[in-house]
C-alpha positions as CSV (number, residue, x, y, z in Angstrom):
1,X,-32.8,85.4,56.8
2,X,-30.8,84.0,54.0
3,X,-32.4,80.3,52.2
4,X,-28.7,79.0,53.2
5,X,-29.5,79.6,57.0
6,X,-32.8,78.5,56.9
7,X,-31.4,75.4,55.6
8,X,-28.7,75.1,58.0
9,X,-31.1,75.5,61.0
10,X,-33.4,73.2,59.6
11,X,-30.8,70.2,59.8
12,X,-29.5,71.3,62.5
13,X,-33.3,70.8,64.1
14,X,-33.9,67.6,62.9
15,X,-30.5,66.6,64.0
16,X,-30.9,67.6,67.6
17,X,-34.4,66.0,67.5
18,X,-33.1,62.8,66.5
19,X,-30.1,62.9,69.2
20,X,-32.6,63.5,71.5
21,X,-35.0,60.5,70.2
22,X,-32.3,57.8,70.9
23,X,-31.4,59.1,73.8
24,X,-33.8,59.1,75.5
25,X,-35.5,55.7,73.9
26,X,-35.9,53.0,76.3
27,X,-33.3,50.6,75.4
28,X,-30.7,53.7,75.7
29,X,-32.0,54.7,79.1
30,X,-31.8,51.0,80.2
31,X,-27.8,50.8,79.0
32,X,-26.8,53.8,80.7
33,X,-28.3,53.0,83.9
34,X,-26.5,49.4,84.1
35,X,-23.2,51.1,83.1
36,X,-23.4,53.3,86.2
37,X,-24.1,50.2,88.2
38,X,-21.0,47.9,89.5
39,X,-20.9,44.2,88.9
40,X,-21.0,42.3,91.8
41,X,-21.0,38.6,92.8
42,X,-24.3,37.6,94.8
43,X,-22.2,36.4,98.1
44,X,-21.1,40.5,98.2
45,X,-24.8,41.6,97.5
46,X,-25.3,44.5,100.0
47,X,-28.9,45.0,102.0
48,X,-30.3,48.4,100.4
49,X,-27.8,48.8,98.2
50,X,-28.8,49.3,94.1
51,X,-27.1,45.9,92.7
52,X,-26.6,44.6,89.3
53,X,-26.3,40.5,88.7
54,X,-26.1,39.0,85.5
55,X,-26.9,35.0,85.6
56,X,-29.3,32.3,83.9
57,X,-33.3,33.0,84.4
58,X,-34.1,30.0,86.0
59,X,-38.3,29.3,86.3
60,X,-39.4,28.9,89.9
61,X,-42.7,27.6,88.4
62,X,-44.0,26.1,85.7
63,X,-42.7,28.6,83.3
64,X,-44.8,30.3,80.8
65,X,-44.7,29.4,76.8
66,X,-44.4,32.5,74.4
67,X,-47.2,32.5,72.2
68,X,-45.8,32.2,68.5
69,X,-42.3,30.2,69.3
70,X,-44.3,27.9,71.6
71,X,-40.5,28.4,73.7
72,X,-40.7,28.4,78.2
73,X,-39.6,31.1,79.4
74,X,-40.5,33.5,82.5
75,X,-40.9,36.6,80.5
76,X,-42.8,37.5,76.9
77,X,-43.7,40.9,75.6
78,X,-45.0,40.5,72.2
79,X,-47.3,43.1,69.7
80,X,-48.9,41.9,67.0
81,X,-49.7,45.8,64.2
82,X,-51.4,46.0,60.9
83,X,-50.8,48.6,58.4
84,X,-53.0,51.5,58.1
85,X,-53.5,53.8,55.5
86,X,-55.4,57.4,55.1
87,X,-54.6,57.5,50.9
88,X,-51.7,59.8,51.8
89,X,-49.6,58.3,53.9
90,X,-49.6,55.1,56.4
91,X,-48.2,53.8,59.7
92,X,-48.2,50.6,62.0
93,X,-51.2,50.1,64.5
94,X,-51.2,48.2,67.0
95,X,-54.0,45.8,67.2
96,X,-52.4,43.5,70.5
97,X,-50.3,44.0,73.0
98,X,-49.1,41.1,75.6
99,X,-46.5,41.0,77.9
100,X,-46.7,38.1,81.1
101,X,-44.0,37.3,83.4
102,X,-43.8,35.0,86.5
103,X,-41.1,35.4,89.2
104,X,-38.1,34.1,88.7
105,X,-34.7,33.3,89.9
106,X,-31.2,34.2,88.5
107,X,-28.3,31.7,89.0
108,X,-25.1,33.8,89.3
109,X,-22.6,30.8,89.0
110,X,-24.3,28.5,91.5
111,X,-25.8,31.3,93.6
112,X,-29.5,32.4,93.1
113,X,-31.0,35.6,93.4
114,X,-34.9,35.8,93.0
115,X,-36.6,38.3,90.9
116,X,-40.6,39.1,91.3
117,X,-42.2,41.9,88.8
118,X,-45.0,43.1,89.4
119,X,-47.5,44.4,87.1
120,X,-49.9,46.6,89.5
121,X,-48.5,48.7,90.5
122,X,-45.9,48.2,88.3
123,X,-42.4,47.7,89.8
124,X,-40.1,47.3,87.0
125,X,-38.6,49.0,83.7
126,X,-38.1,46.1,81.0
127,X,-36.4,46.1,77.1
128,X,-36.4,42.3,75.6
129,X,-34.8,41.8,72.4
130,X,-37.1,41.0,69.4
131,X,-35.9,37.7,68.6
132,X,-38.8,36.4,66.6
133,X,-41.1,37.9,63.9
134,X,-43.7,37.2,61.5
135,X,-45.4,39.4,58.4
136,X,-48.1,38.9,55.9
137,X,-49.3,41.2,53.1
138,X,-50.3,41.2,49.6
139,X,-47.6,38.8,48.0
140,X,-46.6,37.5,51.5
141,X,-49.2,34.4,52.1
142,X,-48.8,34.1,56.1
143,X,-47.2,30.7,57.6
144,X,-49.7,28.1,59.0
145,X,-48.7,29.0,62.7
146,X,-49.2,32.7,62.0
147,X,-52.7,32.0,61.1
148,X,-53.4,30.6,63.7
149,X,-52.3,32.9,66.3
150,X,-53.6,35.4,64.6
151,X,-56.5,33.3,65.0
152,X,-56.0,32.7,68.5
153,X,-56.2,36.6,69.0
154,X,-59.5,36.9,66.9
155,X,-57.8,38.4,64.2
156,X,-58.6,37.4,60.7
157,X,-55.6,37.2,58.4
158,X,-57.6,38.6,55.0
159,X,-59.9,41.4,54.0
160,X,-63.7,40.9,53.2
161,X,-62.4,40.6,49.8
162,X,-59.9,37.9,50.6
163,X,-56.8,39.5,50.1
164,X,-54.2,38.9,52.8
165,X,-54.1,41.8,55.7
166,X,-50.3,43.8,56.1
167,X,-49.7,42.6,59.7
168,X,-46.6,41.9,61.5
169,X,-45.6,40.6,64.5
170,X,-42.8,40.7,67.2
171,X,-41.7,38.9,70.5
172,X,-39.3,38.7,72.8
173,X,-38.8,36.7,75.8
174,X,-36.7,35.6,78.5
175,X,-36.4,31.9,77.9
176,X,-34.8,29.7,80.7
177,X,-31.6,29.3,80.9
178,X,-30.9,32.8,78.8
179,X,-28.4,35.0,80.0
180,X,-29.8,38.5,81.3
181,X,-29.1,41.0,83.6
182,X,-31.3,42.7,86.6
183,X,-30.9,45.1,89.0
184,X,-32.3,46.4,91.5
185,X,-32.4,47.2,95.6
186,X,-31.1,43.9,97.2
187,X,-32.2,42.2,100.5
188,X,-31.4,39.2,102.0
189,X,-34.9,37.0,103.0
190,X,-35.0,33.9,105.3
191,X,-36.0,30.9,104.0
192,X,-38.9,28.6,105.7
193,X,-37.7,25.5,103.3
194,X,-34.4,25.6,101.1
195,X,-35.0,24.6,97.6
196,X,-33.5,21.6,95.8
197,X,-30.7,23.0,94.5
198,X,-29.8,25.5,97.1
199,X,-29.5,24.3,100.6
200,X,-29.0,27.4,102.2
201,X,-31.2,29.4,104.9
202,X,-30.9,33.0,103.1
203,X,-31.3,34.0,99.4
204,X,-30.5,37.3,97.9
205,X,-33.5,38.9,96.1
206,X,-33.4,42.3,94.4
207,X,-36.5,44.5,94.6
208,X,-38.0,47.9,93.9
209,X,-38.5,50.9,96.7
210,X,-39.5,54.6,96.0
211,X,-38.4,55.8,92.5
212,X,-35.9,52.8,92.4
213,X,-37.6,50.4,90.2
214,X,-36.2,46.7,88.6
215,X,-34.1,46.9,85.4
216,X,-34.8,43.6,83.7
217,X,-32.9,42.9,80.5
218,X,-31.5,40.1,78.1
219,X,-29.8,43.0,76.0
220,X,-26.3,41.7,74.7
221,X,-24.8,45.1,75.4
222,X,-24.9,45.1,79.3
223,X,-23.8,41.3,80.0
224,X,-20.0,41.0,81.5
225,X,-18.1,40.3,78.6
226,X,-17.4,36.5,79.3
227,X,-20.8,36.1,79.6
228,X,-21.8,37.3,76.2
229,X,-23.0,35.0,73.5
């Protein structure tokens, strides 16, 4: 086989590998799945039906406060890495991993449809935009407030020899009042006592079942159009 070939094949490998890498990442999987998934208003929200609202996320609770922007919201994944070397080469560990959510409603133009992920078993598939992060390495001193989470997680922002660690840092959340879109099986559940704001008997909720689970999303890419900052 010819070096010409070889090469051709070669790039042709790492091309398809690549293709195959995004498409199958999370935050592609998420996108097509909503595309295949009308829009609907929550009044036409059928029982066991796969549905798709988009709305404000709307705490139910006292809402949760992410733990670097100090911002409430009902939803925070958030990963805090440091740099490891082996003298050749070096990659991204991560040290922490947090995510916490609550359940939580979504207000589709004055109707609500409530949301409740579940962690075990786990009932949802998730991709949050990374709207905040932090670094710190040799010439980069770390902020006050990144000490001290990094503090709050045990982690201590300099070597033995002083000099600052290579970490980094990344949340996002689902803060309330931010636009997003769910989906999932939707049911219709009677209510003991209306809430405050909704004075009505029944309230849509969407839910998992079998191999269906919730999409949850704040992605840009999947909102209706006027709904997109």
């Amino acid at each position: 086989m010819t070096t010409p070939i070889i090469v051709i094949l070669i790039v042709c490998a790492v091309a398809i590998i690549g293709f195959l890498i995004y498409y199958y990442n999370g935050k592609q999987v998420i996108i097509r799945t909503l595309s295949k998934i009308p829009q609907k208003p929550t009044s036409s929200l059928k029982t066991n039906e796969l549905s798709k609202v988009s709305g404000k996320a709307l705490h139910i609770e006292a809402p949760l406060i992410a733990p670097y922007s100090g911002r409430t919201c009902v939803f925070y994944q958030m990963k805090i890495q440091k740099k490891v070397s082996n003298g050749k080469s070096s990659h991204w560990k991560t040290i922490v991993s947090e995510e916490k959510f609550q359940a939580f409603f979504v207000d589709t133009h004055g109707d609500f449809v409530i949301i409740q992920p579940k962690g075990y078993p786990r009932n949802y598939i998730c991709h949050l935009v990374t709207d905040k992060s932090q670094s710190s390495g040799t010439f980069n001193d770390p902020t006050p407030r990144f000490v001290a989470l990094l503090k709050r997680y045990n982690i201590e922002p300099e070597t033995y020899f002083g000099f600052n660690k290579t970490l980094r840092y990344e949340e996002g959340i689902i803060e309330i009042g931010e636009r997003i879109t769910v989906a999932g099986i939707a049911k219709w559940k009677s209510l003991s006592e209306p809430f405050p704001e909704y004075p009505y008997s029944k309230i849509a909720t969407l839910e998992s079942e079998g191999k269906q689970k919730l999409i949850i999303t704040d992605l840009p890419a999947v909102l209706p159009n006027r709904n997109r900052r």
